[in-house]
Residue frames relative to the residue before (quaternion, step in Angstrom):
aa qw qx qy qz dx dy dz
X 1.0000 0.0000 0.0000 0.0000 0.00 0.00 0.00
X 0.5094 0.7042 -0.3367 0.3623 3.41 1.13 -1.25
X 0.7732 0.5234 -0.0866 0.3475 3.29 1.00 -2.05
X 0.6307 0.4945 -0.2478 0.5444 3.62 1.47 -0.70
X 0.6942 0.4059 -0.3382 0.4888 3.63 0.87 -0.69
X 0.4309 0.6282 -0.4211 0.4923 3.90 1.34 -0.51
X 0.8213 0.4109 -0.1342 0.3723 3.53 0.41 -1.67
X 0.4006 0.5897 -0.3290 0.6193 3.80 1.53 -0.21
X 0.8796 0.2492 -0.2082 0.3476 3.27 -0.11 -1.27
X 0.6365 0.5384 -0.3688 0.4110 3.62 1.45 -0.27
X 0.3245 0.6853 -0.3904 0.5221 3.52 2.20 -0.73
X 0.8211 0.2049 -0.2759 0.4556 3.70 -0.14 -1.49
X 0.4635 0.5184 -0.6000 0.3956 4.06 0.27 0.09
X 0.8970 0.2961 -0.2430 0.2209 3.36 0.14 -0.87
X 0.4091 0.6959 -0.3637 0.4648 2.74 1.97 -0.05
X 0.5982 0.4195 -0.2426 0.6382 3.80 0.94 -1.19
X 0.5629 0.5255 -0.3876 0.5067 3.79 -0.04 -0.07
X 0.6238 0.6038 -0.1773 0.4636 3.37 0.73 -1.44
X 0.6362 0.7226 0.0225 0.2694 2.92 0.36 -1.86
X 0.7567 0.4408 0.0849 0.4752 2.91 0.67 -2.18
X 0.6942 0.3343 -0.2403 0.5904 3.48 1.17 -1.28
X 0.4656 0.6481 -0.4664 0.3817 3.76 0.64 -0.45
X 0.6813 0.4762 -0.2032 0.5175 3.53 1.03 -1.62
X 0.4494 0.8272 -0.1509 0.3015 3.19 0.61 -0.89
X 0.8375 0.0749 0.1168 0.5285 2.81 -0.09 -1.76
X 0.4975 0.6526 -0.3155 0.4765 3.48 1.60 0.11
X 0.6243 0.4833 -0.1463 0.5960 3.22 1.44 -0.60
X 0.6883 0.4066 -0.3378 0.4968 3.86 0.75 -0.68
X 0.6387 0.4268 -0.4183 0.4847 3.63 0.64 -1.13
X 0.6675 0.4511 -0.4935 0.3278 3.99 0.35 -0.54
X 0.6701 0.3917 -0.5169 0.3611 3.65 0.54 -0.60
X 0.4926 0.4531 -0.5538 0.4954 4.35 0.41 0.41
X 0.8473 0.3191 -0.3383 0.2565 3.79 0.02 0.06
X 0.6432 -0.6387 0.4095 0.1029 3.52 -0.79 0.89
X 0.7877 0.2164 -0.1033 0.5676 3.66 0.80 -1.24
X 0.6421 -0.5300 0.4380 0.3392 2.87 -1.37 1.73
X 0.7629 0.4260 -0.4221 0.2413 3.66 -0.29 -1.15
X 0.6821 0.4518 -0.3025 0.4889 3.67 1.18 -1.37
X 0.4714 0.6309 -0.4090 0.4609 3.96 1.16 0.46
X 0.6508 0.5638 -0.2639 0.4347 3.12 0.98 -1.30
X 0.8404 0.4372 -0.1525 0.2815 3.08 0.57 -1.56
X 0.5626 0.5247 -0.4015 0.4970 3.25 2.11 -0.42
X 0.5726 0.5391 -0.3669 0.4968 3.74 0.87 -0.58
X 0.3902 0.6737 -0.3751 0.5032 3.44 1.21 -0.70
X 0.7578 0.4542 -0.2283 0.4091 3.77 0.06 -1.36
X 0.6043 0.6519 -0.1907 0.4166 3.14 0.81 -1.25
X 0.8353 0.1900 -0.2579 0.4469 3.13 0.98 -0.21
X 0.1343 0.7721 -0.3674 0.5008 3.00 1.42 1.33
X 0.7988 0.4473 -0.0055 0.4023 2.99 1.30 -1.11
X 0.5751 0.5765 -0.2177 0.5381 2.91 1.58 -0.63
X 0.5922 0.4193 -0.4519 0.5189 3.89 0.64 0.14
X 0.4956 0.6729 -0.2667 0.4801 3.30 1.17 -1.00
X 0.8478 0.2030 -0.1485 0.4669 3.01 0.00 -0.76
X 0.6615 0.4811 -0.2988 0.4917 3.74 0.93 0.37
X 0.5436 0.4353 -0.3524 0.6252 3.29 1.64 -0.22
X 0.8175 0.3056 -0.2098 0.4407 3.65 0.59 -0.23
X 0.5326 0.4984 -0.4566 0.5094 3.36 1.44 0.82
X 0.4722 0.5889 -0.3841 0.5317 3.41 1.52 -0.53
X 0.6269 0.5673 -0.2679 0.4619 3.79 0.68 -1.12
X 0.7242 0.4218 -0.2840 0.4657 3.49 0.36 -1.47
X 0.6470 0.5862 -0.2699 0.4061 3.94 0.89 -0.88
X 0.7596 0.4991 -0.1380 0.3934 3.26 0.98 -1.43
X 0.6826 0.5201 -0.1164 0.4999 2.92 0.97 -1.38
X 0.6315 0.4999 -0.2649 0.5302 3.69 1.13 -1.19
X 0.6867 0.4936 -0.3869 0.3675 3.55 0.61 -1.11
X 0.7084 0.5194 -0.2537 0.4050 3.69 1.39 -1.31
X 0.6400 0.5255 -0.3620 0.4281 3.11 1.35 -0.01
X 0.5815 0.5959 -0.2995 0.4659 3.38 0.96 -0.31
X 0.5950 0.3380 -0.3719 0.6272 3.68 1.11 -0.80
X 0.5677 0.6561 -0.4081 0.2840 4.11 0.33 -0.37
X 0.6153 0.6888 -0.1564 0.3501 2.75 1.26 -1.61
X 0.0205 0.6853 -0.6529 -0.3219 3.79 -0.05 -0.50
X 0.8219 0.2475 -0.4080 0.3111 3.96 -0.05 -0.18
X 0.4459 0.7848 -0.2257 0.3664 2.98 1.21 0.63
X 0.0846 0.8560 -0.5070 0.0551 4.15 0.63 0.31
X 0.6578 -0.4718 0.5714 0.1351 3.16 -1.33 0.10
X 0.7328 0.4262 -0.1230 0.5159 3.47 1.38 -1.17
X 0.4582 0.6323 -0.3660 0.5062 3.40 1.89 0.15
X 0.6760 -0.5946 0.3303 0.2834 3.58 -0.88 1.72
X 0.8395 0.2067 -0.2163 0.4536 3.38 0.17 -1.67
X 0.5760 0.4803 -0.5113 0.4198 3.66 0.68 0.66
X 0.3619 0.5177 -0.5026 0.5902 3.86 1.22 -0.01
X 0.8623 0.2813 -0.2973 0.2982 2.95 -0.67 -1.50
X 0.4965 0.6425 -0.4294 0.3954 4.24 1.19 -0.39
X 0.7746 0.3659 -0.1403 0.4964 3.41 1.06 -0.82
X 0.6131 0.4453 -0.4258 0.4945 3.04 0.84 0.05
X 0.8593 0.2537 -0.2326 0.3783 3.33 0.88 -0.58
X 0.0597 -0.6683 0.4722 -0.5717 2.89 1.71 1.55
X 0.7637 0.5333 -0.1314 0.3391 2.76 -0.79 -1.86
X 0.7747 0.3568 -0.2427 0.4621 3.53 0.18 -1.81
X 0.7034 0.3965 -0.4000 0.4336 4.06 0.79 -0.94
X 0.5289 0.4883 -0.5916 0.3631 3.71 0.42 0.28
X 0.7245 0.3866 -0.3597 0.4430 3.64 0.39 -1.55
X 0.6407 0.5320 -0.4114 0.3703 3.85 0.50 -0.42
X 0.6446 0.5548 -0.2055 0.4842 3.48 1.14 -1.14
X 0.6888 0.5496 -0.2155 0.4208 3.30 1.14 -0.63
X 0.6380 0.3953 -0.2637 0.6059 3.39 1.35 -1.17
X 0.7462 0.5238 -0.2530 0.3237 3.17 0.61 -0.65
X 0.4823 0.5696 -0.2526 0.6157 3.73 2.26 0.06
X 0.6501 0.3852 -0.3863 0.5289 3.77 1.05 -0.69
X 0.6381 0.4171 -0.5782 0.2908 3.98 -0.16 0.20
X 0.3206 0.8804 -0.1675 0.3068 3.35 1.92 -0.76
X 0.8357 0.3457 0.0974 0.4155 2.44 0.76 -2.12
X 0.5601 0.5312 -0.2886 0.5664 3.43 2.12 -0.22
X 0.5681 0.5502 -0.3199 0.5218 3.48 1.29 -0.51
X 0.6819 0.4192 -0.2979 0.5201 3.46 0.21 -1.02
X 0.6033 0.5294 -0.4168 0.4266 4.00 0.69 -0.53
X 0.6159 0.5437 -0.3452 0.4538 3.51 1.15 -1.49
X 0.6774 0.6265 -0.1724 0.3448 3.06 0.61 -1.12
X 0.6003 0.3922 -0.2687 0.6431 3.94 1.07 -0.66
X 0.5111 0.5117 -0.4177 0.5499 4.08 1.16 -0.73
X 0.8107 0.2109 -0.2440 0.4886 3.50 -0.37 -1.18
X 0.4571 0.5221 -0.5203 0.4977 4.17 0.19 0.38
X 0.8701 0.0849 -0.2520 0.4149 3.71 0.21 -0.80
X 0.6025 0.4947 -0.4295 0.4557 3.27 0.98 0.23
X 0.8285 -0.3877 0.0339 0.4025 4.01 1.14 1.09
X 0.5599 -0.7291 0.3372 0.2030 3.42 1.42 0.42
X 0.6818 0.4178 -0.4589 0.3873 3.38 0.69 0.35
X 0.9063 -0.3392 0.1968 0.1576 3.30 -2.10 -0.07
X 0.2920 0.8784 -0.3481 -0.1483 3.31 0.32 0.79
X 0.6574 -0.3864 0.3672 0.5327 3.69 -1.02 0.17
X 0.6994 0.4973 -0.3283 0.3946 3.45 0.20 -1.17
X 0.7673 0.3182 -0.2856 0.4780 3.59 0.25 -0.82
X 0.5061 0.4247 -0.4805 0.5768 3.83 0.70 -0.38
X 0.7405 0.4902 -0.3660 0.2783 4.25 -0.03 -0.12
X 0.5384 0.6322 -0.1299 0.5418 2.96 2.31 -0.94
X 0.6962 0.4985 -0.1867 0.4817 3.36 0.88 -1.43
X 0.7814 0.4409 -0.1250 0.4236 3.53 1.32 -0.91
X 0.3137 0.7890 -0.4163 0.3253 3.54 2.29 -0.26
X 0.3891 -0.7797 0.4421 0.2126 3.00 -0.48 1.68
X 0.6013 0.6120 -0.3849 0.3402 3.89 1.39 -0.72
X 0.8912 0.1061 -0.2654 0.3522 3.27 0.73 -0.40
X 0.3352 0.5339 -0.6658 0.3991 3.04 1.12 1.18
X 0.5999 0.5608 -0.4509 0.3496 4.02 0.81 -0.02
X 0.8585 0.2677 -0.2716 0.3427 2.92 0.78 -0.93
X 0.3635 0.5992 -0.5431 0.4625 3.45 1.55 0.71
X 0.6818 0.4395 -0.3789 0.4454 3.74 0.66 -0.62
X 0.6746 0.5372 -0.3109 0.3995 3.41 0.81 -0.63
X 0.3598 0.5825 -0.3702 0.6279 4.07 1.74 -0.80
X 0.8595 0.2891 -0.3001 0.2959 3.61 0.10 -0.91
X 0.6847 0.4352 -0.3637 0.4577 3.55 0.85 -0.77
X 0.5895 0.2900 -0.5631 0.5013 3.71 1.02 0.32
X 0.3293 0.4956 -0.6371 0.4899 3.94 -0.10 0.43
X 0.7865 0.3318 -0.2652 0.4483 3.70 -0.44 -1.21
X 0.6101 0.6596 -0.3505 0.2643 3.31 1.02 -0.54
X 0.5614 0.6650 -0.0975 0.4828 2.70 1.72 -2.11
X 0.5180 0.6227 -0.3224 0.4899 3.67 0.99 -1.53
X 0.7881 0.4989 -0.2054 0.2961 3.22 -0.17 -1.55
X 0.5951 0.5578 -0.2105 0.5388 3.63 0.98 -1.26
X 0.7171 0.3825 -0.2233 0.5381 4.01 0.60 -1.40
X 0.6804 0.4601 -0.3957 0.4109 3.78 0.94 -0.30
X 0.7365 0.5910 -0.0948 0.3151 3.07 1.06 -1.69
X 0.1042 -0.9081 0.3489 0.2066 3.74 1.22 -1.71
X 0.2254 0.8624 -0.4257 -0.1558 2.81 1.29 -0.03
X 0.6708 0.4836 -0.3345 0.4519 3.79 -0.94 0.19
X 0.6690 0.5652 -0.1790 0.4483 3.80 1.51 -0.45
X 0.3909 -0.7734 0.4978 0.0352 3.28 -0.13 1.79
């Protein structure tokens, strides 16, 4: 049993990993481009990722939580599992606010595509909003964070 709930929950890590870099990197390659349409379509990707990463955060929760009751030296009341879920927890709501400015850009962006395709100030200011390129980077370094804790243990002998 031990071995199926291990393999679930390592399925959703990499899925949310996945997920994450999909968004990610869907967002960096757009701030190098210029036309609304080749904006759209990289924001476009980006949301590729977002199911991805919700089908494997459901996984990483579920699967993590059933391990922990499985576990016998395991608990819930052990630090770096607090602090895994909590900072869980924090890269969704961060990842999340930090996906809706995304999602207003990429909208501008299908607007100014059919309405002739050229450059606009406005969307080159959006695509470049320094807030949610932070708090996408910031969704990610707690991932790596999270990573770290489930690799590391601290406090586990």
């Amino acid at each position: 049993m031990t071995s199926w709930l291990l393999f679930f929950h390592l399925l959703g890590a990499v899925l949310f990993f996945s997920g994450a870099t999909v968004a990610g990197v869907g967002q960096l390659v757009a701030l190098r481009r210029e036309r609304p349409s080749e904006v759209a379509l990289l924001l476009g990707v980006t949301r590729w990722g977002v199911p991805i990463v919700g089908i494997g955060a459901l996984l990483t929760i579920a699967f993590g939580a059933a391990l922990v009751a499985h576990i016998p030296y395991y608990g819930f009341d052990q630090a770096w599992i607090e602090w895994a879920i909590g900072l869980w927890f924090a890269a969704m709501v961060v990842g999340g606010i930090g996906g809706r400015p995304a999602r207003h850009t990429r909208e501008l962006a299908e607007r100014l595509a059919r309405a002739g395709d050229r450059p606009s100030e406005e969307l080159a200011r959006r695509v470049r909003d320094p807030l949610s390129l932070a708090l996408s980077f910031a969704s990610g370094a707690i991932l790596v964070a999270v990573l770290a804790l489930m690799v590391w243990k601290p406090g586990v002998s």
